[in-house]
N, C-alpha and C positions, 0 to 999 in steps of 0.2 A: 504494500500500500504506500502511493507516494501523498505527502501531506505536506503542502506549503504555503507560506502566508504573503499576501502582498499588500503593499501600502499605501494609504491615502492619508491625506491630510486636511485638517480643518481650518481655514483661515480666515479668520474675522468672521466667523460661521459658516463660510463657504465651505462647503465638502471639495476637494480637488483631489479626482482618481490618478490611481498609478500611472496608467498611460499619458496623463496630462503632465506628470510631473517626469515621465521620459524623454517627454518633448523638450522640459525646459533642458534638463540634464544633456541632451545629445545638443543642444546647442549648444550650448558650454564648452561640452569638448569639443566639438568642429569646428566651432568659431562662426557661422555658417546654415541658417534657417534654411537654405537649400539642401544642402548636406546634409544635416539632420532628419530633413523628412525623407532623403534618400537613405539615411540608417536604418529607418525605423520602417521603411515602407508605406507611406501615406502621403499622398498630396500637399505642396507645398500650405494652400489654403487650410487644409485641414488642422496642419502643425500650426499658422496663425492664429488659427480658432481656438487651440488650446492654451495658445501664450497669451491670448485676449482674455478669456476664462481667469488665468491664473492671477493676471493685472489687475483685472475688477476686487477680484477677490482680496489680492495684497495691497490697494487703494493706491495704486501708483502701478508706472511700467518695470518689467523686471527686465527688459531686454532694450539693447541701447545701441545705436549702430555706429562703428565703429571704420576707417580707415581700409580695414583688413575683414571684414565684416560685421559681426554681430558677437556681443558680449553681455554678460549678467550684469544687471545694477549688484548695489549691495543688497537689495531685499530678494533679489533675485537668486544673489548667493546664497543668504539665507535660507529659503526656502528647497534651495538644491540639497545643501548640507544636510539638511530636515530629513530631506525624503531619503536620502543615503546614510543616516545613524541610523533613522529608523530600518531601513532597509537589512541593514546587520545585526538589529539586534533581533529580524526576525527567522535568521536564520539556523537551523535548526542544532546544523556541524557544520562550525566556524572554519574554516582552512587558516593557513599560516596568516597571518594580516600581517602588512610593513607601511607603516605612514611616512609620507614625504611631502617634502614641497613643489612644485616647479623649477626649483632651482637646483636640486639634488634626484631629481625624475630621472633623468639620464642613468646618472650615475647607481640609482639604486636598479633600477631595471633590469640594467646589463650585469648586475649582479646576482640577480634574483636567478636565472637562469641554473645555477650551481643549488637551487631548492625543487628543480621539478619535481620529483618525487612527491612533494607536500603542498601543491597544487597552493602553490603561494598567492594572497590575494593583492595588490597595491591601490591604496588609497592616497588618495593627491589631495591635499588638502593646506592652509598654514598652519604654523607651528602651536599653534593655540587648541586646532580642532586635533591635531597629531596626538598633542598630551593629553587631551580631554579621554581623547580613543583606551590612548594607554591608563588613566586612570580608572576608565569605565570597565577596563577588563577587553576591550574590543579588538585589542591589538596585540600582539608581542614584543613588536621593536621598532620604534620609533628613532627617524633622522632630523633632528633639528638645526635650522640654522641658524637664529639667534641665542650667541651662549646666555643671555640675559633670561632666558625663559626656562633654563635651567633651573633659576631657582624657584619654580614652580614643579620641581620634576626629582624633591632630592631623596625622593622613598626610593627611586628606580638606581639601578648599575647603569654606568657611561663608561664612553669610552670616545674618542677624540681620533676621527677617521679623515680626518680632511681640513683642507684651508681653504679660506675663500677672501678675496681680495673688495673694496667696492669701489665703484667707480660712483663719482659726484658731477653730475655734469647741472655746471651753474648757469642758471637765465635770469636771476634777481631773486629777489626775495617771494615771489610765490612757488610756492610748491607741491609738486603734484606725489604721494606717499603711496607706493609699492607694494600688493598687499604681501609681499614672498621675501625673504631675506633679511639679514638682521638688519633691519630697519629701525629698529628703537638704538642697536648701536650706533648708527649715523647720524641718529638724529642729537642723541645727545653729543657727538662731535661739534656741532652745530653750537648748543649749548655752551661747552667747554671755553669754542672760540670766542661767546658772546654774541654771534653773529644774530641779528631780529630777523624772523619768520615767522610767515604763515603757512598752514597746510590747505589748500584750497581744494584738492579735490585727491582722491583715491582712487585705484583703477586696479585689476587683475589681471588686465591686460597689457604684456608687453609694449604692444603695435598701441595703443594708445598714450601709453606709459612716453615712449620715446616719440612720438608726433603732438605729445601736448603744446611743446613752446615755453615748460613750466623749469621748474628747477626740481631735479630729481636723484635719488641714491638710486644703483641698479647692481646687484652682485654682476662682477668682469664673465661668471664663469657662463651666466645667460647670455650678456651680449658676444662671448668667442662661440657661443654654438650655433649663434643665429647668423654671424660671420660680422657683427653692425661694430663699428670702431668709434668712438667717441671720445672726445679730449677730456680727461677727470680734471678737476681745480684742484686736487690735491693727489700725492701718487696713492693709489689703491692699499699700498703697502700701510698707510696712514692706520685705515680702515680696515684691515685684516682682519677677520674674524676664524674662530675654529669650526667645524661642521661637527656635532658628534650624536653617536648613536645612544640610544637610552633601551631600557630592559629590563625586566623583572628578577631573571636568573639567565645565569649561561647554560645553554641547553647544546646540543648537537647542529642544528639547525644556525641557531645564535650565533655559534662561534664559527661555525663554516659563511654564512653570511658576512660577518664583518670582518673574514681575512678576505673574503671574494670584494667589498668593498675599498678596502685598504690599497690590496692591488691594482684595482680600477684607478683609485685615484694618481698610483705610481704609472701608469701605463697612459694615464692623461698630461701627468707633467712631463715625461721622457719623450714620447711623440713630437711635440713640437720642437723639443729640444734637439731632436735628431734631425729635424727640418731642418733649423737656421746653422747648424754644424753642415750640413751640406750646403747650402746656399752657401756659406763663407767660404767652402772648401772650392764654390764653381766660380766666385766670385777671384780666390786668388791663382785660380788658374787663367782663367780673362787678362787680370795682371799681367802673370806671367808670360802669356803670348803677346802682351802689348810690346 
């Protein structure tokens, strides 16, 4: 007998069915109301109709269009986050759970790969819903990017798998605030220097993040994946922060995960590095024949 539950939500008394709230979900990750009705298999109208539905009901739009397409507001996020706790907690036999951000996505993925056997699940989320995950029991090993949030997290074992640089690219005094990376480290750099700010607006979205015009923090290791280069006001080094992983106990699983992560991150700083050792090696041959 197979038995399973699926999820709806109630908002501001609105009933919104699971379907409706796949909708908002698959746009989220496509970026792309077309997209998304092509994941899902239904007409593009159709998927409008359910993101209309959900806006009446959350008193405001959840979906905001973007440069690169379409993106969640923040109630928008909200309500996705909703329907994906809920989601987990109604399932029956939990698989391996690993929480991350976008900015460590890459890098946990390509790790995970070393856990098939445990039909690993990955949740994308920031570091606030990561610990939440792991507090609630939801998860086993959470990657955080902000070590500040740490000390929301000091019942669990860590361990310190990675570094991340940030990049400040200044436009004035408005600023536009990230919702992914240690961003309360930067911001209190800011602080430090005395420098006056405002926060004017917030986004999840990269492609909107760097087309605002605004003054923004962005971990270096997002913009080297997307290939985007930007002048930092201060060097990244300034803003270093550590990545580390969080855990209840060391298990099998646990400890074969965060050597497979460790490596990852050694196999990302040696790659480039074997680039520009070549480039100089073709560069001083060029010389040479001159």
């Amino acid at each position: 007998m197979k038995i399973s539950a699926r999820v709806s939500l109630d908002i501001n008394g609105t009933l919104i069915t699971s379907r409706q709230l796949e909708a908002l979900i698959a746009v989220r990750d496509t970026g792309s109301q077309t997209a998304a009705a092509g994941k899902l298999g239904i007409s593009v109208p159709v998927l409008h109709k359910y993101i209309s539905l959900i806006s009446e009901a959350a008193g405001g739009p959840v979906l905001k269009t973007t440069p690169a397409g379409s993106a969640l507001t923040a109630e928008g996020s909200e309500i996705a986050e909703a329907a994906e706790e809920m989601a987990l907690r109604c399932v029956r036999k939990r698989r391996f759970t690993v929480c991350c951000s976008p900015v460590t996505e890459e890098l946990v993925m390509s790790s995970l790969s070393s856990l098939e056997s445990a039909r690993p699940r990955l949740v994308v989320s920031d570091d606030e819903y990561s610990i939440r995950m792991m507090k609630e029991g939801r998860a086993e090993l959470a990657v955080i990017d902000d070590p500040l949030y740490l000390f929301d997290a000091d019942e669990f074992e860590m361990e310190e798998i990675a570094y991340s640089g940030m990049v400040f690219v200044d436009n004035g005094p408005s600023f536009i605030r990230y919702r992914y990376g240690a961003q309360r480290v930067a911001f209190m750099y800011l602080e430090t220097a005395g420098r006056k700010y405002t926060v004017d607006a917030e986004t999840s979205s990269l492609t909107e993040l760097v087309n605002s015009g605004k003054s923004f923090f962005v971990d270096e290791t997002m913009l080297y994946r997307k290939n985007l280069r930007f002048r930092s006001a201060v060097d990244p080094k300034v803003l270093r922060h550590a990545v580390t992983a969080i855990y209840r106990k060391e298990t099998r699983n646990i400890s074969r995960l965060i050597r497979m992560l460790e490596r990852q991150r050694i196999r990302g700083m040696v790659l480039p590095l074997r680039i520009i050792y070549a480039l100089f090696l073709l560069l001083m041959l060029y010389i040479a024949k001159d």
